[in-house]
Residue, then its C-alpha position, 0 to 999 in steps of 0.5 A: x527508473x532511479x529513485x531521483x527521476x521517479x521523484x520528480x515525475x511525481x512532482x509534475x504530477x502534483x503540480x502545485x500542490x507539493x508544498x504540504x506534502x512533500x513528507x509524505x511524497x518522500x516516504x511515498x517514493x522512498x516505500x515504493x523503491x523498496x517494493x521494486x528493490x524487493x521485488x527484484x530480489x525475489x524473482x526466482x525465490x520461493x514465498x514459503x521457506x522451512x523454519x525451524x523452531x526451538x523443538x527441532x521442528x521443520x514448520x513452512x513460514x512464509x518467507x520474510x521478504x515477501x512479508x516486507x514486499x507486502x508491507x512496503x506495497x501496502x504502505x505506498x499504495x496508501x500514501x499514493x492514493x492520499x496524494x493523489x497519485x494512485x486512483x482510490x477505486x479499481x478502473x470500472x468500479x464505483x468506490x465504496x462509499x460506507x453508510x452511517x446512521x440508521x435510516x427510520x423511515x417513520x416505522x419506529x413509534x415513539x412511546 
């Protein structure tokens, strides 16, 4: 799918609520076509490359490609889940919901 027709299944998607978000929908798109561009490129390619350093030295390195894919999956998934457009929690689990505070229950004395 070309980056045009995705952008506009995501605006049906959001309906009328688009106004506010439209910055964030265009990195949302423009994140999640770099992912697929890289993705594309990366089929057949190893994750692992051979670096070698100042001393001569062949170390294994991941492969900076596979570091962009991350970065951009990582980042649409984000701005995806904040627009509504990706669920927040895996299907069949609750969401973590995190706890503040301190819960006394009337045990602490006060001196």
């Amino acid at each position: 799918m070309d980056e045009v027709k995705f952008r506009g299944e995501c605006l049906k998607k959001l309906g009328d609520s688009t106004e506010y978000s439209l910055p964030m929908l265009d990195s949302f798109v423009f994140a999640t076509m770099k992912a697929a561009e890289l993705e594309e490129e990366l089929k057949g390619e190893s994750a692992v490359i051979e670096h070698t350093n100042k001393a001569n030295a062949t170390n294994p390195a991941s492969s900076p490609k596979v570091r962009m894919w991350a970065l951009y999956r990582e980042q649409a998934n984000k701005l995806g889940q904040m627009l509504g457009l990706i669920p927040t929690a895996k299907v069949g689990r609750p969401a973590q919901v995190t706890k503040t505070g301190f819960k006394l229950d009337g045990k602490m004395k006060v001196a």
